[in-house]
C-alpha positions in Angstrom: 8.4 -122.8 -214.4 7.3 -119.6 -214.7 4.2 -120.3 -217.0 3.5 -123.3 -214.2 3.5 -120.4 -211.1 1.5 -117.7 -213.3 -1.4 -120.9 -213.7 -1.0 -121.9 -210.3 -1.2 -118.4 -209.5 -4.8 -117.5 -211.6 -5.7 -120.8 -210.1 -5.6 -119.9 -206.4 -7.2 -116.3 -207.8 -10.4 -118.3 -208.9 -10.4 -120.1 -205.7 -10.7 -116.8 -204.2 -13.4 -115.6 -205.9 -15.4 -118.8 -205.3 -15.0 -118.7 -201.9 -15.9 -114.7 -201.7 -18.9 -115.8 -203.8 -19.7 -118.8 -201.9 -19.2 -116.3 -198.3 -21.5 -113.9 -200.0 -24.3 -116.4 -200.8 -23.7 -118.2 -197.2 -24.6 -114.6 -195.3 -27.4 -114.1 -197.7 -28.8 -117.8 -196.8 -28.4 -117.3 -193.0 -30.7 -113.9 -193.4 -32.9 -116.1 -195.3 -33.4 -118.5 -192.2 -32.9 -115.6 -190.1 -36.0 -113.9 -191.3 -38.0 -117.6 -191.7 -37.7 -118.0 -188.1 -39.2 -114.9 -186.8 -41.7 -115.7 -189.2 -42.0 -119.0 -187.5 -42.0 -117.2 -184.2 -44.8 -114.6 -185.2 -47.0 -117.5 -187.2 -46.5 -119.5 -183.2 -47.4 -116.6 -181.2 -50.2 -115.9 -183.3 -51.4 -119.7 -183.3 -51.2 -119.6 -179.6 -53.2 -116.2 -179.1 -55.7 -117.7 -181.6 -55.9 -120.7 -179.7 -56.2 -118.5 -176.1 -58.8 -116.7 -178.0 -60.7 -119.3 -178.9 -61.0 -121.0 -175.5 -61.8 -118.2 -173.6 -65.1 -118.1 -175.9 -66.2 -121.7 -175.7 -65.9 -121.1 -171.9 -67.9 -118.1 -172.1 -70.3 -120.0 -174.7 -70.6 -122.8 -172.3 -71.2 -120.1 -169.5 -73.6 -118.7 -171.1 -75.2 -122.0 -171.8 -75.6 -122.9 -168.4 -77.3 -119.7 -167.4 -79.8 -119.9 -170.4 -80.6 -123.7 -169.2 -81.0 -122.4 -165.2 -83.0 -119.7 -166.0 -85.6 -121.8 -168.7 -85.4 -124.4 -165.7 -86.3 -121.6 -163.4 -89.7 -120.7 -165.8 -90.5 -123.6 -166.6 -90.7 -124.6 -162.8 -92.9 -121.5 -162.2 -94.8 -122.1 -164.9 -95.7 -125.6 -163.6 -96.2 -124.4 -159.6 -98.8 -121.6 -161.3 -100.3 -124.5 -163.6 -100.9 -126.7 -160.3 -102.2 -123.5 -158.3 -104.7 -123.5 -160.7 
């Protein structure tokens, strides 16, 4: 009986330990995903501004665009009314 209690009793001792091991690695996986998700969060904010970013200078390409077209238009219609003056 006694031998049966001391095994029973190393046996529940293991246990322990597997579950203080298996506690251990469990806290060191969740500050794993911990620190993959503000990863995640930075990478999305970043993508985001990027995409902000590059909006704001296609507008301001196609702005551009359209000024550069109205002002050749402008010259070039001058440059005709002079050519029929002529």
């Amino acid at each position: 009986m006694t031998a049966f209690l001391a095994e029973a009793a190393d046996d529940y001792a293991e246990a322990i330990r597997e579950l203080s091991g298996c506690a251990k690695r469990c806290s060191r996986l969740e500050g794993l995903v911990n620190e993959h998700r503000e990863h995640e969060r930075n990478l999305r904010n970043t993508l985001m501004t990027a995409q902000r970013l590059a909006d704001e200078i296609s507008d301001n390409a196609h702005k551009q665009a359209a000024t550069i077209i109205k002002d050749a238009e402008s010259r070039a219609s001058l440059i005709l009314e002079k050519a029929q003056a002529r």
